[in-house]
Backbone bond lengths (Angstrom), bond angles and torsions (degrees), N, CA, C in turn:
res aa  C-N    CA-C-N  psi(-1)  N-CA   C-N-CA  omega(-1)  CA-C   N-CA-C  phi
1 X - - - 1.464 - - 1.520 110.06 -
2 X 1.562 100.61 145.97 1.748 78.75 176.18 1.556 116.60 -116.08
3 X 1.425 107.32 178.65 1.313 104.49 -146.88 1.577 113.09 -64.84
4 X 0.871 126.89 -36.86 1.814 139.48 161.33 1.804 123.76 -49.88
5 X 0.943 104.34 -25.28 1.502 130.05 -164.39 1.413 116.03 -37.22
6 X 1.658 117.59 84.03 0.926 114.34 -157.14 1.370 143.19 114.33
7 X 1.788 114.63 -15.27 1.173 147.44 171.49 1.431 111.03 -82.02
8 X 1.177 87.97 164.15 2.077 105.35 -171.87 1.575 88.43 -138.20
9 X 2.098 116.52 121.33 1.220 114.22 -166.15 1.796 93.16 -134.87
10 X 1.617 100.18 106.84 1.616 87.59 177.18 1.646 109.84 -97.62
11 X 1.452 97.23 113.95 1.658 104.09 176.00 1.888 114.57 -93.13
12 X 1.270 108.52 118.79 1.351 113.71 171.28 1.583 118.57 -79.20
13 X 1.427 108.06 143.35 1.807 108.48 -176.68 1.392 116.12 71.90
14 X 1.425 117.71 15.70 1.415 134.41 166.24 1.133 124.26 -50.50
15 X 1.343 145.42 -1.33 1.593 124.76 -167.62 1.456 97.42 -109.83
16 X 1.495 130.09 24.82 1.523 132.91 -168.84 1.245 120.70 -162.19
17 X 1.389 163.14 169.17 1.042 165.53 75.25 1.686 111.36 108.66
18 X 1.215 131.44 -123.70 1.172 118.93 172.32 2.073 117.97 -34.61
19 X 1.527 89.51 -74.23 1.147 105.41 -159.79 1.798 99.33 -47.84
20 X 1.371 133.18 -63.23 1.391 132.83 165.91 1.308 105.78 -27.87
21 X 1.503 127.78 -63.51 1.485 105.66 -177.47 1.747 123.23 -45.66
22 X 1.363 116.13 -55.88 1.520 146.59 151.32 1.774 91.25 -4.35
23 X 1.465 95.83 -71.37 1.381 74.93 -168.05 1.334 123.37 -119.10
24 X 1.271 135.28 12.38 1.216 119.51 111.70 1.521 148.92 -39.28
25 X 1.262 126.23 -9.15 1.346 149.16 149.21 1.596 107.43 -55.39
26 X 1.477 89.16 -70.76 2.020 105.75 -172.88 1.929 98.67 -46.83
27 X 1.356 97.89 -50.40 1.692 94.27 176.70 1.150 128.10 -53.80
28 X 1.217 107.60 -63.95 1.672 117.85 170.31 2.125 125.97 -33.23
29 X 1.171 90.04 -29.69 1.885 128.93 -179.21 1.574 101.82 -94.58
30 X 0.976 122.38 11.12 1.863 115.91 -164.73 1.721 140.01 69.39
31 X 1.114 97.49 26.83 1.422 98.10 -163.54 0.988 106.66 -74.79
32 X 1.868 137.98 -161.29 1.062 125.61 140.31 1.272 81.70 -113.39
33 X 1.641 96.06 175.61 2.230 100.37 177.96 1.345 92.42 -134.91
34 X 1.386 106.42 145.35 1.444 129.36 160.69 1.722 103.46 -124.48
35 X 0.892 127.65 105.47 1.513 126.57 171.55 1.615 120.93 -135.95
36 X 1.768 97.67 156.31 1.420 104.91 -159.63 1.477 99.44 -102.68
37 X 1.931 91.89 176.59 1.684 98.20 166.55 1.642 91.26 -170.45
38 X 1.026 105.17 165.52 1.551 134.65 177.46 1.597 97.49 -38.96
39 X 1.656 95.20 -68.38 1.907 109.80 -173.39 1.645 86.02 -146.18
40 X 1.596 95.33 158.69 1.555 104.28 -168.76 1.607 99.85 -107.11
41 X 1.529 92.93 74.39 2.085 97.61 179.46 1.264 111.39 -91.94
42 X 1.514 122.97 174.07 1.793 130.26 -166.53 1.800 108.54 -39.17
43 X 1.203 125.77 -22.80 1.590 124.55 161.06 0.928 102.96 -71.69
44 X 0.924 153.75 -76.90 1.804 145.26 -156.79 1.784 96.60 -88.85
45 X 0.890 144.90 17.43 1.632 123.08 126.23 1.407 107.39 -86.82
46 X 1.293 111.49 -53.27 1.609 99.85 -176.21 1.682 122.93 -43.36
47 X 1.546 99.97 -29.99 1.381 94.93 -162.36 2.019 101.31 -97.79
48 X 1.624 104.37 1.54 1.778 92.83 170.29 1.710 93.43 -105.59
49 X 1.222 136.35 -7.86 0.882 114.65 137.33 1.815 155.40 -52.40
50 X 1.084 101.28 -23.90 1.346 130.90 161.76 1.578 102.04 -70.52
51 X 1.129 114.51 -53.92 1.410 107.65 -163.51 1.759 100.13 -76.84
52 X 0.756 123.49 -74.16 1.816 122.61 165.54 1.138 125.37 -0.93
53 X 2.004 107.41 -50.43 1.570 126.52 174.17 1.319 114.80 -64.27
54 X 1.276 116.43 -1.63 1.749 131.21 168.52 1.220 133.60 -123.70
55 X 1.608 96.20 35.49 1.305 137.50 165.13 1.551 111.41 27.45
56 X 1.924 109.40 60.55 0.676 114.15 167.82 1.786 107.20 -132.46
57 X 1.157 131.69 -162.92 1.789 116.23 -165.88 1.624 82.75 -111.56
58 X 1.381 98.88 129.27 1.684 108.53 152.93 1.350 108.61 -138.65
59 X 1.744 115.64 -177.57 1.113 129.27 -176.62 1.730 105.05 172.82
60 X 1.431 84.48 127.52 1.783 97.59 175.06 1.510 121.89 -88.17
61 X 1.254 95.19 147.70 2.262 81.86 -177.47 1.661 95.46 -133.00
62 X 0.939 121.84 140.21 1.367 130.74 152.07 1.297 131.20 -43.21
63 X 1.100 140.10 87.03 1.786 133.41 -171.73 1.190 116.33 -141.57
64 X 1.858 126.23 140.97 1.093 118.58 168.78 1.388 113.53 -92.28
65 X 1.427 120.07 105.66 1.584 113.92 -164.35 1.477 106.23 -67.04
66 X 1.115 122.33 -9.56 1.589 103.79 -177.88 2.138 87.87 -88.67
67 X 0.585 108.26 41.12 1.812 95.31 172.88 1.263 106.09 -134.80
68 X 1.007 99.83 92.75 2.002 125.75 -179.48 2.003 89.68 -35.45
69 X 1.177 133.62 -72.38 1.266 108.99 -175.25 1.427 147.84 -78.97
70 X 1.831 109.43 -15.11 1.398 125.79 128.04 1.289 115.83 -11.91
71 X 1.435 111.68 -69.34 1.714 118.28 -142.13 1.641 95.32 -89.99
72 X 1.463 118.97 -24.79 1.796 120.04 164.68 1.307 114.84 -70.62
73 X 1.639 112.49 -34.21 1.626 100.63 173.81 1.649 119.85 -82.67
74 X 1.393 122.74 -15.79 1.254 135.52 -173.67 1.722 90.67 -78.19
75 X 1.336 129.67 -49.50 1.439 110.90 -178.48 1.458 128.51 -76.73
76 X 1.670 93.18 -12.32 1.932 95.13 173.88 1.769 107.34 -57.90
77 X 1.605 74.46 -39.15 1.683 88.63 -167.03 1.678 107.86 -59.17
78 X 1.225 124.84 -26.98 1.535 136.10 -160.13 1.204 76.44 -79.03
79 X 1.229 145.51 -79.01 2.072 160.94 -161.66 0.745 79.39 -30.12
80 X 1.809 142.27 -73.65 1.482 126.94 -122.23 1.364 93.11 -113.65
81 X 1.265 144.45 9.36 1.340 145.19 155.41 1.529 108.80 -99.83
82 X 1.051 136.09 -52.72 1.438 140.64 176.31 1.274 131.46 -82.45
83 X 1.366 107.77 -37.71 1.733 125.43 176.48 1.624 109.14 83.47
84 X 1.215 117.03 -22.06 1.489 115.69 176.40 1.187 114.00 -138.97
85 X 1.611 133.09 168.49 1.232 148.49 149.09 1.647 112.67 -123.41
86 X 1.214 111.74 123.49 1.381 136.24 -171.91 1.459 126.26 -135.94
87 X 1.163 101.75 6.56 1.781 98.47 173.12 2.054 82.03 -173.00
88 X 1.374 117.75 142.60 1.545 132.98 162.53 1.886 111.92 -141.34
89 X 1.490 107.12 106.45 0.927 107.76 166.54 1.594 114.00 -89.36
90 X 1.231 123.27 144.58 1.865 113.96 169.33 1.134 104.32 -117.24
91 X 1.116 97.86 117.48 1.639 119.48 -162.37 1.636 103.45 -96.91
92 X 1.416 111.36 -58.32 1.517 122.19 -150.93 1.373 109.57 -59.65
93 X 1.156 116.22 129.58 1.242 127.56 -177.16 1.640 118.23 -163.54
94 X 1.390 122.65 146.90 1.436 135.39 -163.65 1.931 107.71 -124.49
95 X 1.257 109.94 168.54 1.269 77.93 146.26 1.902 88.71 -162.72
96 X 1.234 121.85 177.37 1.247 138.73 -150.92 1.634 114.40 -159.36
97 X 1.828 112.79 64.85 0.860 113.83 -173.17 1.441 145.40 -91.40
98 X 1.403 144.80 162.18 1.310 158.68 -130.82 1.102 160.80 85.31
99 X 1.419 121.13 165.23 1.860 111.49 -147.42 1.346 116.77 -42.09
100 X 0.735 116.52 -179.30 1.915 132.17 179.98 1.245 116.06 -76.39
101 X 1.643 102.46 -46.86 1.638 118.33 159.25 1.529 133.08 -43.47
102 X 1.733 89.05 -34.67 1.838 98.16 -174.57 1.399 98.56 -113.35
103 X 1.246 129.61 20.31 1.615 118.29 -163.93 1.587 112.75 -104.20
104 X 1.190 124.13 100.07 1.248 111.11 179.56 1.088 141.64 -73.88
105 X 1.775 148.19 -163.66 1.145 124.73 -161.96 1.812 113.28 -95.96
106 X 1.614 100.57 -20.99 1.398 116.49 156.43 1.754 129.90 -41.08
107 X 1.549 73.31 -67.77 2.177 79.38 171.86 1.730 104.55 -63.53
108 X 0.823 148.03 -41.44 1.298 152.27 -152.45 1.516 90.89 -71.65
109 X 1.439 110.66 -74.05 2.025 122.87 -179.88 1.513 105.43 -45.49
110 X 1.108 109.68 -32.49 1.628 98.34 -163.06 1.624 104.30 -78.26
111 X 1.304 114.42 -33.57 1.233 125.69 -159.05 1.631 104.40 -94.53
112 X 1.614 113.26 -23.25 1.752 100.04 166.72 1.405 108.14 -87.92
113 X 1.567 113.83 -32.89 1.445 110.38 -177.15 1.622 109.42 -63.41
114 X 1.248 133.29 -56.69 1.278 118.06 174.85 1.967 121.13 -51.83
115 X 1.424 94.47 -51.97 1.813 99.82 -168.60 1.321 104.59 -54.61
116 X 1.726 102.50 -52.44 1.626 107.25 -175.56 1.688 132.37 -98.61
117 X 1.156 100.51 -44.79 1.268 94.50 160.46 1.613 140.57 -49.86
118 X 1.819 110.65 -24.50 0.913 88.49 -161.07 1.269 93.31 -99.53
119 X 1.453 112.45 7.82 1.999 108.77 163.98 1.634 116.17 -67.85
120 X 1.260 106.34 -19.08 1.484 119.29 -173.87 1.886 101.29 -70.07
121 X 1.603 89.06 -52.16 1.396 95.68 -166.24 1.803 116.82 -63.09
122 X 1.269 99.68 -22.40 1.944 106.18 -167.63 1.627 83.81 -92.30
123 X 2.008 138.19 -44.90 1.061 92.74 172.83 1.595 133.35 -53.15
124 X 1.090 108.25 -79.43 1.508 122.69 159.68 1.246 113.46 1.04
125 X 1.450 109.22 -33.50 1.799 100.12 172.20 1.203 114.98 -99.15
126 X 1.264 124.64 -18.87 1.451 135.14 178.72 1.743 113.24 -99.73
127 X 0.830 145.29 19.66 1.286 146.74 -131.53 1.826 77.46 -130.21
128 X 0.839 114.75 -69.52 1.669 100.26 -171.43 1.349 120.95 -77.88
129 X 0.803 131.63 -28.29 1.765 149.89 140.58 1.444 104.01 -20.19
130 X 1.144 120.74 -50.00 1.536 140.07 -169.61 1.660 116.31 -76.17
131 X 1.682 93.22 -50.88 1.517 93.46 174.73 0.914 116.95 -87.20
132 X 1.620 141.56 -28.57 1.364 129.00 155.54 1.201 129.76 -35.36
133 X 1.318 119.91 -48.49 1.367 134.93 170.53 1.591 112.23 -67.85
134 X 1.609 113.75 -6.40 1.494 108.29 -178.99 1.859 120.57 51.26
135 X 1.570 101.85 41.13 1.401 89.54 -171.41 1.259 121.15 -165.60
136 X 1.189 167.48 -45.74 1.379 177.40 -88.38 1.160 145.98 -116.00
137 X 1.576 148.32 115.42 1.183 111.30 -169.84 1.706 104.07 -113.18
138 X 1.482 107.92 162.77 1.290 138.52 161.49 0.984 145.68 -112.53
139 X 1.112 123.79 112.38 1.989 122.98 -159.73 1.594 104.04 -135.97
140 X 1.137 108.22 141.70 1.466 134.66 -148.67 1.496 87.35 -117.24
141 X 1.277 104.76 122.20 1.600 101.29 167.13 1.834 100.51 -102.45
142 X 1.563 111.50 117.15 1.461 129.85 161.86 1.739 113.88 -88.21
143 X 1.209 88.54 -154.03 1.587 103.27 178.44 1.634 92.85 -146.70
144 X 2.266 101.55 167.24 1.140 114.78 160.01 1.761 99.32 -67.45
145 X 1.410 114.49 -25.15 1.675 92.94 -166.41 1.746 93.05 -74.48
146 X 0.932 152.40 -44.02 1.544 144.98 169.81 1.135 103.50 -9.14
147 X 1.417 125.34 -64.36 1.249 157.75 -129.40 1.739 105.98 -87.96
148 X 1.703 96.90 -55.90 1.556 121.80 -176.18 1.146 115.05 -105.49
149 X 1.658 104.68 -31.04 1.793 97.58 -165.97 0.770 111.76 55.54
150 X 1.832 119.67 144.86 1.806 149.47 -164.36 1.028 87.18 -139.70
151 X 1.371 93.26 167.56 1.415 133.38 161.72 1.321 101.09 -106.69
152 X 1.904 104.42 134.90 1.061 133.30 165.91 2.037 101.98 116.35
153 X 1.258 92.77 -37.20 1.509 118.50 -171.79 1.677 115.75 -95.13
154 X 1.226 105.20 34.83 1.616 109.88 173.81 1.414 121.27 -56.90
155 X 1.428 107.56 -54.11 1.629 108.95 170.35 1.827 126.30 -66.04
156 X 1.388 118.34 -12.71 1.140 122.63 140.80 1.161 155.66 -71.32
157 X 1.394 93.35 -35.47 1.736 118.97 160.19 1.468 103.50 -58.02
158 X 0.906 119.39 -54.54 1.316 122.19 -177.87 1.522 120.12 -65.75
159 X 0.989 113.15 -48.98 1.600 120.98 169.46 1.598 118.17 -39.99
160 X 1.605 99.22 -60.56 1.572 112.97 160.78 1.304 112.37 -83.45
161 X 0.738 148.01 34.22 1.479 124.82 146.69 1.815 107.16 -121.36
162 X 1.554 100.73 18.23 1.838 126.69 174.67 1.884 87.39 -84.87
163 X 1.452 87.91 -44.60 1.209 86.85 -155.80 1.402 117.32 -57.27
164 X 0.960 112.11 -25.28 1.838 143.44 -162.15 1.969 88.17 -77.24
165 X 0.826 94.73 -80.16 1.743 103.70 -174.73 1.438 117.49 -53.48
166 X 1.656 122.10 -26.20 1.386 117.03 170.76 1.234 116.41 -69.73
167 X 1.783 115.40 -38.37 1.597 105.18 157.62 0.937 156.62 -100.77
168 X 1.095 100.56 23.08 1.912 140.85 168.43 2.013 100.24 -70.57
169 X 1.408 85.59 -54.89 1.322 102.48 -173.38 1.992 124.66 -59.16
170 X 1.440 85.97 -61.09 1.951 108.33 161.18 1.440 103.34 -46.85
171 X 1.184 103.52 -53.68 1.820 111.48 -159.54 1.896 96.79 -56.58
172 X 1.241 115.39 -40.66 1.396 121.83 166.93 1.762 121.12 -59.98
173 X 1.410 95.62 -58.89 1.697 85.16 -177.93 1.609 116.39 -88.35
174 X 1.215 120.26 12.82 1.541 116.38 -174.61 1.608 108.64 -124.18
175 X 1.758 108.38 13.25 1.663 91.49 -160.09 1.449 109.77 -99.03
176 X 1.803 104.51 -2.99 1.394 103.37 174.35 1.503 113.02 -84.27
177 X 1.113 145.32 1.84 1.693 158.99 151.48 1.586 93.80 -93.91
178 X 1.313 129.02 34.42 1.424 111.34 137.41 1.592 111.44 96.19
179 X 1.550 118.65 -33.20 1.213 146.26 -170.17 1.814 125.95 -55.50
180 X 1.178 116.47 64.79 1.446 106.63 -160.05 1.832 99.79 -86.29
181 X 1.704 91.19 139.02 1.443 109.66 163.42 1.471 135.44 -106.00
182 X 1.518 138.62 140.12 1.717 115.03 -162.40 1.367 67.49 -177.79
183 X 1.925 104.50 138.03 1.632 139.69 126.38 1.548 117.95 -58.26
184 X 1.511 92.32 145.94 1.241 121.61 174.44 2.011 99.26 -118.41
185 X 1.208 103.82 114.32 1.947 113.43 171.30 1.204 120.10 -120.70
186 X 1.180 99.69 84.15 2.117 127.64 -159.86 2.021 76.64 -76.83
187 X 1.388 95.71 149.33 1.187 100.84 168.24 1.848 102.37 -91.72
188 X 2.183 95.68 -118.55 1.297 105.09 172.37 1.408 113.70 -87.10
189 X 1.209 113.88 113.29 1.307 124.73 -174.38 1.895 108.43 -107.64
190 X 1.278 94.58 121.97 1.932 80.47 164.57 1.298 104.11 -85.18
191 X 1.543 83.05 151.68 1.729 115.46 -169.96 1.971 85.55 -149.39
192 X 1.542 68.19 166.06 2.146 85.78 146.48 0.869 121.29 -38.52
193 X 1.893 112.62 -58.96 1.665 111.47 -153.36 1.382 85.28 -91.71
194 X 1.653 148.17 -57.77 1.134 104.15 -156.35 1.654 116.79 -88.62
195 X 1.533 122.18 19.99 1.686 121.83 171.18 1.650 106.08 -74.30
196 X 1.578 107.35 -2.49 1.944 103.47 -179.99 1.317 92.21 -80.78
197 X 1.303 131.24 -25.12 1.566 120.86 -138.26 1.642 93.20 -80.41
198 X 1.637 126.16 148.55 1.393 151.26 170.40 1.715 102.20 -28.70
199 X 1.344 129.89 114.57 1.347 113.89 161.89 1.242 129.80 -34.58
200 X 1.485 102.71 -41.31 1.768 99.30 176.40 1.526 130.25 -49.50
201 X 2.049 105.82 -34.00 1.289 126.10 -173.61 1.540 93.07 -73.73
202 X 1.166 126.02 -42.74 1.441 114.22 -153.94 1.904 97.72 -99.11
203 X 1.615 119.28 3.53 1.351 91.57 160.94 1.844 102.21 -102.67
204 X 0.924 126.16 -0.32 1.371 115.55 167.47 1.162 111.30 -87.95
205 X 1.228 141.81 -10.46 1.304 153.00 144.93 1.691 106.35 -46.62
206 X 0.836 123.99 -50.51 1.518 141.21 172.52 1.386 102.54 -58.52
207 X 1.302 113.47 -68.86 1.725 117.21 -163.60 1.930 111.82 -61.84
208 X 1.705 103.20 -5.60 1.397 109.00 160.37 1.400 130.99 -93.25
209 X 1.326 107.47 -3.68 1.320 109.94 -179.52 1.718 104.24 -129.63
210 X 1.595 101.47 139.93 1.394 135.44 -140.40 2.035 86.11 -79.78
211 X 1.329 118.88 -44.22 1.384 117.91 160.44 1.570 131.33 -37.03
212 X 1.503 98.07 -43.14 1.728 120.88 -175.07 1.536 112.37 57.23
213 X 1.709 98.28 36.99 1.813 101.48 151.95 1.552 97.80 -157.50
214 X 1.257 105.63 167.55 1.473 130.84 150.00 1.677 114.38 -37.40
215 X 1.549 128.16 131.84 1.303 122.99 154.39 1.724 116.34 -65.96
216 X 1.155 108.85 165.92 1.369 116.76 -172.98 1.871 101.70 -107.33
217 X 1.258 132.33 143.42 0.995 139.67 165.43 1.920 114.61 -40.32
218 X 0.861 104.63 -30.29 1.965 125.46 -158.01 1.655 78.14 -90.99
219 X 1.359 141.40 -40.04 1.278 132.41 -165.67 1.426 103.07 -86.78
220 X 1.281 137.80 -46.59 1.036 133.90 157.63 1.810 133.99 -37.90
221 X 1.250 106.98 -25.38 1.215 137.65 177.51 1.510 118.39 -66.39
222 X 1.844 89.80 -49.75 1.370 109.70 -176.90 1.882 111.57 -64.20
223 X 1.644 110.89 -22.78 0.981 111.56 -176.16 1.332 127.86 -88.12
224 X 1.560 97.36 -26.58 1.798 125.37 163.89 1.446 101.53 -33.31
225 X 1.588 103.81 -67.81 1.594 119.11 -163.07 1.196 121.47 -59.68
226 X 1.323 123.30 -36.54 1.415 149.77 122.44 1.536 113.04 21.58
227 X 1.410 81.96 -76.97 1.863 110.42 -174.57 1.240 95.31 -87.73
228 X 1.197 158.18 -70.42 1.030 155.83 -166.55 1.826 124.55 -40.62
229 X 1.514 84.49 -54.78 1.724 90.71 166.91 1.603 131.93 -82.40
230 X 1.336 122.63 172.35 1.178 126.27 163.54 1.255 122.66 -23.17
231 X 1.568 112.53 -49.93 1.552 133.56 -164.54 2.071 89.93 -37.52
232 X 0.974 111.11 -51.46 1.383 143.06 -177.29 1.522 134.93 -61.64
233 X 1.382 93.65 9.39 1.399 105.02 -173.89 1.750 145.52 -49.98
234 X 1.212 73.95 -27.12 1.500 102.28 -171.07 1.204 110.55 -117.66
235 X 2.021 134.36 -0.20 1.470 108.43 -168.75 1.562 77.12 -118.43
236 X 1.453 96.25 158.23 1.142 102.69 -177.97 1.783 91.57 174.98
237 X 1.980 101.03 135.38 1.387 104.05 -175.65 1.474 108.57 91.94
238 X 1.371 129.14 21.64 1.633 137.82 -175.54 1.553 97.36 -135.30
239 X 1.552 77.59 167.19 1.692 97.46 179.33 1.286 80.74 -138.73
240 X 1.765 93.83 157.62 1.520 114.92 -176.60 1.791 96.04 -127.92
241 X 0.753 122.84 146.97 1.374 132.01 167.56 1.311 98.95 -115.22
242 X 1.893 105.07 134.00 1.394 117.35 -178.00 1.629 103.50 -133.27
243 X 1.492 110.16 76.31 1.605 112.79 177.41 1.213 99.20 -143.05
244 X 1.278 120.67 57.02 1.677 96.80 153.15 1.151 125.53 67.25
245 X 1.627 147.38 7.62 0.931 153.29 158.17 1.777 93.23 101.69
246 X 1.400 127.16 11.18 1.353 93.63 -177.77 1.206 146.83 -87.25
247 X 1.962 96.53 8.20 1.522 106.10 -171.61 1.676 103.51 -119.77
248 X 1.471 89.89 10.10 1.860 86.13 -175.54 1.532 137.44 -72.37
């Protein structure tokens, strides 16, 4: 049997990079997928196409997760297409970086309202869904900078390390209805955005971590599922850091 078998997994920020791996993983394992995106362009068909070809039920929706009533009508809509929610990763996240000195009040909003808020908003919509059903899990995708915090990256650091405490927090008030909550704090991961970055940046990026590469999106995934499934029964209220030993 596989490990999903039977589950309904809504992944946010899905049509790309982390979150696509996320749930393409969950598929591959049995899931069904419901996942979001900004707008549903040639990545997010390509990628519920992919998921379909593994003959399991998906469907992409359009949502701005930081929009508290967006993100309530996008899950009615998940109910009456899916009938359940059983696993919510919050994936979507941006970021908008520089010093404190140069950072204005724009980059700052944009970057908690998307990272954090819109984890607020998918619990909040899923939160009773969850306890009725007596069951569910939720995983917060953070960062090691949450964790450590950078420089340059204050309004991210901060965003993720929201992230860290909202399911610290859930993991407390939801675990007697069954409900487990837990972060994921991917370090340097290749993606899109960071395969632009200067070779030079990304081998000193390397020469900090005890591995001496980049994580892969698909490894991160592996940890999703982790949390997501049975395997997982019992942890709940943790963060995992997934970098390679470089902050240990």
């Amino acid at each position: 049997m596989k490990l999903l078998e039977g589950k309904v997994a809504v992944v946010t920020g899905a049509a790309r990079g982390i979150g696509r791996a996320v749930a393409l993983c969950f598929a591959q394992n049995g899931a069904d997928i419901a996942f979001t995106d900004l707008a549903i362009d040639d990545n997010a068909k390509n990628t519920e196409n992919e998921i379909l070809a593994l003959g399991v039920r998906c469907k992409a929706y359009a949502s701005n997760a930081a929009d508290f009533q967006q993100t309530h009508e996008v899950v009615d809509q998940i109910m009456k297409d899916f009938g359940r929610i059983d696993v919510l990763v919050n994936n979507a996240g941006i970021t908008r970086d520089g010093l404190m000195l140069k950072m204005d009040e724009k980059q700052w909003d944009m970057v908690i309202n998307i990272n954090l808020k819109s984890a607020y908003n998918f619990i909040h919509a899923v939160t009773p869904i969850m306890m009725r059903q007596r069951g569910g899990s939720i995983i917060n995708m953070s960062s090691v900078v949450g964790v450590h915090g950078n420089a340059s990256q204050a309004n991210y650091s901060a965003s993720k390390a929201g992230m860290i405490g909202l399911a610290k927090s859930i993991a407390l008030e939801l675990g007697s209805r069954g409900v487990r909550a837990n972060a994921i704090a991917p370090g340097f991961i290749i993606t899109e955005m960071t395969d632009k970055l200067p070779d030079a940046i990304k081998a000193e990026w390397n020469k900090k971590i005890p591995l001496r590469r980049g994580g892969t999106p698909e490894e991160i995934a592996k940890v999703a599922l982790f949390l997501a499934s049975d395997f997982s029964s019992y942890v709940s209220g943790q963060v995992i850091q997934v970098d390679g030993a470089m902050n240990s």
